[in-house]
C-alpha positions in Angstrom: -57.2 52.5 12.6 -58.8 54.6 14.5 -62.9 55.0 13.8 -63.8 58.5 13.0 -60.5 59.7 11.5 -61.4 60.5 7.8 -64.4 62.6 9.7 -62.2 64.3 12.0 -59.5 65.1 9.8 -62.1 65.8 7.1 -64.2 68.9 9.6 -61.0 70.3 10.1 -59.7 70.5 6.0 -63.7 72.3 6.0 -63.2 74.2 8.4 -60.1 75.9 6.6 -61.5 76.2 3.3 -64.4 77.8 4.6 -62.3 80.4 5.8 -61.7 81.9 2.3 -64.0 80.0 -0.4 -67.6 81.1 1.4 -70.7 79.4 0.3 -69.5 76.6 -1.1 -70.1 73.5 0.7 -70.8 71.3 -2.6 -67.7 71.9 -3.9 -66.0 71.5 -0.9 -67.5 68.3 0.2 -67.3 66.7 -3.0 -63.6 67.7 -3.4 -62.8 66.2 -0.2 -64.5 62.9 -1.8 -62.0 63.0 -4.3 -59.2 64.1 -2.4 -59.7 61.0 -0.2 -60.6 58.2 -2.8 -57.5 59.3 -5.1 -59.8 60.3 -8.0 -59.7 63.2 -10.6 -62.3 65.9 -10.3 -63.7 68.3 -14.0 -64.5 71.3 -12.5 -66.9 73.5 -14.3 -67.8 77.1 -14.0 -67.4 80.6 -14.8 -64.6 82.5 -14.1 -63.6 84.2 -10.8 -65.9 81.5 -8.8 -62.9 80.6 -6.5 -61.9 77.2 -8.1 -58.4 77.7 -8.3 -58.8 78.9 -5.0 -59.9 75.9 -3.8 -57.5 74.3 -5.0 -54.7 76.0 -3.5 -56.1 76.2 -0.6 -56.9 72.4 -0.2 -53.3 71.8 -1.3 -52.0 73.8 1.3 -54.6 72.6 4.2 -53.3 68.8 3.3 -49.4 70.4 2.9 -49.0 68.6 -0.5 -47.3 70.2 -3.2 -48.9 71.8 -5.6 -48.6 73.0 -9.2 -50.6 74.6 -11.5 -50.5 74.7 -15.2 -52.9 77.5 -17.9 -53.6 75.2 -20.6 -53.6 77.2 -23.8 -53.4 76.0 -27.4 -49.5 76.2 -28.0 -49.2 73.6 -24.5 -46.7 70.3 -25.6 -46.5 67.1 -23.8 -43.4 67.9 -22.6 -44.2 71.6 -20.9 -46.2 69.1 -18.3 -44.0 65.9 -18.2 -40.8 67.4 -18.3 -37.7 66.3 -20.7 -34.5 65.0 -21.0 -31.6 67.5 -21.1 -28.1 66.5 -22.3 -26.1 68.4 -19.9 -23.1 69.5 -21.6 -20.5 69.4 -18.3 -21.1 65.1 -17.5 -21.4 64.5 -21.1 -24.9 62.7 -19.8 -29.0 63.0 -20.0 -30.4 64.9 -17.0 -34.5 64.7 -16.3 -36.0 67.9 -16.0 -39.4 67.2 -14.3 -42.8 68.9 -15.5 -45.2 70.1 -13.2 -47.1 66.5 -13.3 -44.2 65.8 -11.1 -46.4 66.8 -7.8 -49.4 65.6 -5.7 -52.4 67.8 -6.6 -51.9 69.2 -10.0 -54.4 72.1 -11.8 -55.7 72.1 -15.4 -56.8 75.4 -15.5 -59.1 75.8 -18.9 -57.9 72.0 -19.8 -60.0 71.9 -23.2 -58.0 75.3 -24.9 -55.2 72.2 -24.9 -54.8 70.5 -28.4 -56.1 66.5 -28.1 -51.9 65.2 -28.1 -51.5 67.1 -24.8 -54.7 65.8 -23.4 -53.6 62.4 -24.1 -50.8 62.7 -22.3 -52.6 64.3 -19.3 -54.8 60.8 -19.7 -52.3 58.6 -19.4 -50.5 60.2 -16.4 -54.4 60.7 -14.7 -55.0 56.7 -15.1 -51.4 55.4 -14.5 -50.2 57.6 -11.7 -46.9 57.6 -13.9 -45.3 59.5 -16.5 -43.0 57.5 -19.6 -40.5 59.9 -20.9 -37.8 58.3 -23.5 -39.3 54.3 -22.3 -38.3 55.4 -18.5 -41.3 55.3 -16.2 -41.5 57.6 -12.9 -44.1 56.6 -10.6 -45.7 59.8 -9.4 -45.8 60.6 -4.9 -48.6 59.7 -3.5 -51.4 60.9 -3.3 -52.1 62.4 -7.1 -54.8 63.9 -8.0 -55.7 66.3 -11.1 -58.1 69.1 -10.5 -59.2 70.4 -14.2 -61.2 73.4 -14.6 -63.2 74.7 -18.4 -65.3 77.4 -18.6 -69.0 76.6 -19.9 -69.5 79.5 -22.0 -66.4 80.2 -24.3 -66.3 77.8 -26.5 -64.0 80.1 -29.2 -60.6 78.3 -29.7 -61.1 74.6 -27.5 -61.0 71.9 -27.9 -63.7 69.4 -26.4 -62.8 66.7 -23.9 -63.1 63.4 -25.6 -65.2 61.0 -23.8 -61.9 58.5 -23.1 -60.7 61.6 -21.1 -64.0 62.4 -19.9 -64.4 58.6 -18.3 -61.2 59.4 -16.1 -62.4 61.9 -14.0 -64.0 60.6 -11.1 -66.7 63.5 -11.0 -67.3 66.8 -12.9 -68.7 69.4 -10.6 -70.7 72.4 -11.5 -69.6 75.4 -9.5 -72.5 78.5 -9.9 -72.6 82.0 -8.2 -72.5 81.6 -4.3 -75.6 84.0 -4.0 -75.9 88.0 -2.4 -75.1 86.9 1.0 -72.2 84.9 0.9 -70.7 87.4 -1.8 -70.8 90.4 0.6 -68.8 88.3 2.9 -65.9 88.0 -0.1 -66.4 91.2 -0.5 -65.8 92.1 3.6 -62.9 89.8 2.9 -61.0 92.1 0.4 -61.9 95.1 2.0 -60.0 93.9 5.3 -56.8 93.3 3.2 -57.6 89.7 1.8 -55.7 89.0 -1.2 -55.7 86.1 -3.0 -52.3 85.2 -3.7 -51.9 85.3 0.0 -53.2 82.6 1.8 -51.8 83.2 5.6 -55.2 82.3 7.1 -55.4 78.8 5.9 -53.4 76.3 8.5 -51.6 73.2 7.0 -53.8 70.8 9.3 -52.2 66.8 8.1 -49.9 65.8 5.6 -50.3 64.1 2.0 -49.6 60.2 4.7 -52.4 61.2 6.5 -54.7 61.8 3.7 -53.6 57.9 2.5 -54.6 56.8 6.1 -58.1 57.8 5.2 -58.1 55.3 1.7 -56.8 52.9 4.2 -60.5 53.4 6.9 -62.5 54.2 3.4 -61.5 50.8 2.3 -63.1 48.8 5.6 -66.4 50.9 4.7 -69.1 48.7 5.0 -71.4 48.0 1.9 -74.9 46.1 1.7 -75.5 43.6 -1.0 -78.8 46.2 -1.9 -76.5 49.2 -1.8 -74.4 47.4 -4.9 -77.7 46.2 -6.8 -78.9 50.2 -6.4 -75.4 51.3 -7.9 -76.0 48.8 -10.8 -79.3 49.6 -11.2 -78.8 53.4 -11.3 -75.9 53.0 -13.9 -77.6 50.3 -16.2 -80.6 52.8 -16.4 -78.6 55.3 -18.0 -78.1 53.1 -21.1 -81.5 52.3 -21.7 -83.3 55.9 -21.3 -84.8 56.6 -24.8 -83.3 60.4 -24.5 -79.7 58.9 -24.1 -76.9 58.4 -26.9 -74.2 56.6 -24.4 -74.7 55.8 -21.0 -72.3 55.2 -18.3 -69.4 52.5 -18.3 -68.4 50.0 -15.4 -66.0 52.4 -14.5 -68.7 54.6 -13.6 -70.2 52.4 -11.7 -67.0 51.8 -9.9 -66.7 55.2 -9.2 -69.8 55.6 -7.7 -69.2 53.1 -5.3 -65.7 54.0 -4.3 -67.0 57.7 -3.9 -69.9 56.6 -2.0 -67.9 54.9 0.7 -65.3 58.0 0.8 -68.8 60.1 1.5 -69.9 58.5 4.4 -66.8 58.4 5.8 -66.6 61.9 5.5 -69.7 62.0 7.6 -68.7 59.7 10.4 -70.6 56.6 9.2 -68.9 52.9 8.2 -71.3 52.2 6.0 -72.6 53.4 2.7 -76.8 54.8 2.8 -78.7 54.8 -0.2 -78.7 58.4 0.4 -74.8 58.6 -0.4 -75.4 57.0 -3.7 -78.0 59.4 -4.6 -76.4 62.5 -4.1 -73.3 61.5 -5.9 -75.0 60.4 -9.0 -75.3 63.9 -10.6 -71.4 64.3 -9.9 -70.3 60.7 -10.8 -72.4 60.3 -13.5 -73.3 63.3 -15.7 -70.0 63.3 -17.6 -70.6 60.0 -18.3 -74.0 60.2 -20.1 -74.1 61.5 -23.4 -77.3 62.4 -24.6 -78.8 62.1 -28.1 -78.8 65.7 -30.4 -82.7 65.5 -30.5 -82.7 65.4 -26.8 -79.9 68.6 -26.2 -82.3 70.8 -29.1 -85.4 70.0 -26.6 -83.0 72.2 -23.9 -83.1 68.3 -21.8 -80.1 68.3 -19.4 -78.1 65.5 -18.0 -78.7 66.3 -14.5 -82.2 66.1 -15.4 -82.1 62.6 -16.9 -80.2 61.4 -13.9 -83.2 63.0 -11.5 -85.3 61.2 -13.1 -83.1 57.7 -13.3 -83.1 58.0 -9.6 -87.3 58.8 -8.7 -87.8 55.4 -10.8 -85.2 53.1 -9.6 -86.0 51.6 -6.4 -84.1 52.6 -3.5 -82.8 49.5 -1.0 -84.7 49.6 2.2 
C-alpha cells in the first residue's frame, strides 16, 4: 500500500467539494472521516445549508451511486427496501430493489419517519444488508447513510431513539457559513450555478479506491496512552453529575476507528491526542444524554464534552 494514499486521494475529494459547498471545511473533513471508516453520519442543521449538496457532490467525486430518499410520515419499510413482485408473465416472484440498494444513501429529515421505518433503516445501517421475505441481500460496498433533521421544527416527528441514535458514527452540526463565504454562493448563482447541475465537480476515484483507504486506515498506528485517553474520555461521560446516559463501548469504538481515519486524512500513521479531541464533540454528543434539570439550566452536550476533555489528562 502505498503511504500517503488516503491523504492524497482525500485533498483531491476537498478540493472538489470546495468547489460548490464554500466554507465548510468541518463538514467536509468530518464527512470524509466517515466516508473512509464505513460509518453513518446525523447531519443536523437548517435548511438550505448545502447538506444534500454535499452529499451529492461527495457521491459523485467518489463515482458511487447515489440515492436519496424525503422521509415524511406516510414512508413504509418497503418504499426503502424494495418488495417482492409476482410477475404475472413467469408465473414467479421478482425483487424490486429500494433505494437502500446503493452505496451512499440520504435520509433527508429522517425523524418526520414513523419509529417501524426507522427500524428498518437500523437494521440495514448496522448489517450492511437488507431481509425481505427471509432472503438476505448483502448491500455493495462501501455503504454509508447520510441522515439529515432540522433542529427547529419539531411539528409532526418523530425523535430518533437512542438504539438508532448509537448507530451513527457522528452527528454533525452544520451552521451558517458566515457573510463572506455566502457572497461567494451568491457569485456562484449569478454566474449560472444551479444546483441540480453539478458539471464542475470531477469523479476523482471510484467506490474500490475509497475501500483501499479502510485497508491503510487499518495499519494506523495507535499508542497504548492514545487507547487509555479514548477510555478515559468515554467513561467520563457516565459519571458527570449533569449526565442521564453516557456513552456506550460502541462509542468508544467509534472514536477510535474515526480517530485513525483522521490522521490518515492528514498524512500521518499514527493517531495524536489531538485527533481524539477534536472528534469527541462529533463522536460523542449523540451519545450523551443529559438529565432534564441539566437541559432547563440551557447546559449543552458540546459543553459537557469541553469540559470532559480540559479535565481528563491528555497522553504525553
Amino acid at each position: 500500500m502505498e503511504t500517503g494514499y488516503t491523504k492524497a486521494l482525500a485533498d483531491k475529494i476537498k478540493e472538489q467539494l470546495g468547489k460548490v459547498v464554500i466554507n465548510q471545511e468541518n463538514m467536509t473533513n468530518f464527512g470524509l472521516t466517515a466516508i473512509f471508516s464505513g460509518g453513518h453520519v446525523l447531519i443536523e442543521g437548517l435548511p438550505g445549508l448545502a447538506k444534500t449538496l454535499w452529499a451529492r457532490c461527495a457521491a459523485k467525486t467518489i463515482s458511487a451511486d447515489f440515492r436519496r430518499v424525503q422521509f415524511t410520515s406516510d414512508l413504509m419499510p418497503s418504499d426503502i427496501l424494495g418488495t417482492n413482485i409476482f410477475d404475472m408473465s413467469r408465473s414467479e416472484f421478482t425483487l424490486k430493489k429500494g433505494p437502500l440498494f446503493t452505496n451512499l444513501f440520504l435520509a433527508d429529515e429522517i425523524n418526520r419517519t414513523p419509529p417501524k421505518t426507522q427500524s428498518a433503516l437500523l437494521e440495514v445501517m448496522e448489517e450492511k444488508s437488507i431481509t425481505i421475505d427471509g432472503v438476505t441481500h448483502r448491500l455493495p460496498p462501501p455503504f454509508i447513510v447520510f441522515a439529515t433533521q432540522n433542529p427547529v421544527e419539531f411539528e409532526g416527528t418523530y425523535p430518533l431513539p437512542e438504539a438508532v441514535l448509537d448507530r451513527f458514527c457522528m452527528k454533525l452540526l452544520i451552521d451558517y457559513p458566515g457573510v463572506a463565504a455566502e457572497k461567494q454562493v451568491l457569485l456562484m448563482h449569478g454566474q449560472g450555478f444551479k444546483t441540480d447541475n453539478l458539471d464542475r465537480v470531477e469523479t476523482v476515484c471510484s467506490p474500490e479506491e475509497v475501500l483501499r483507504c479502510q485497508e491503510e486506515t487499518d495499519a494506523v498506528t495507535v499508542d497504548d496512552g492514545i487507547y487509555n485517553y479514548i477510555i478515559s474520555i468515554v467513561e467520563t461521560t457516565r459519571r458527570v453529575s449533569s449526565v442521564a446516559v453516557g456513552a456506550s463501548p460502541r462509542g468508544s469504538v467509534a472514536l477510535l476507528l474515526a480517530s485513525k481515519v483522521y490522521a490518515a486524512i492528514q498524512g500521518r500513521d499514527f493517531v495524536t491526542p489531538d485527533d481524539v479531541r477534536d472528534l469527541a464533540a462529533p463522536v460523542l454528543r449523540h451519545r450523551v444524554i443529559l438529565k432534564p434539570e441539566a437541559e432547563i439550566d440551557g447546559l449543552k452536550t458540546d459543553k459537557v464534552i469541553e469540559n470532559i476533555l480540559s479535565h481528563v489528562k491528555v497522553p504525553r
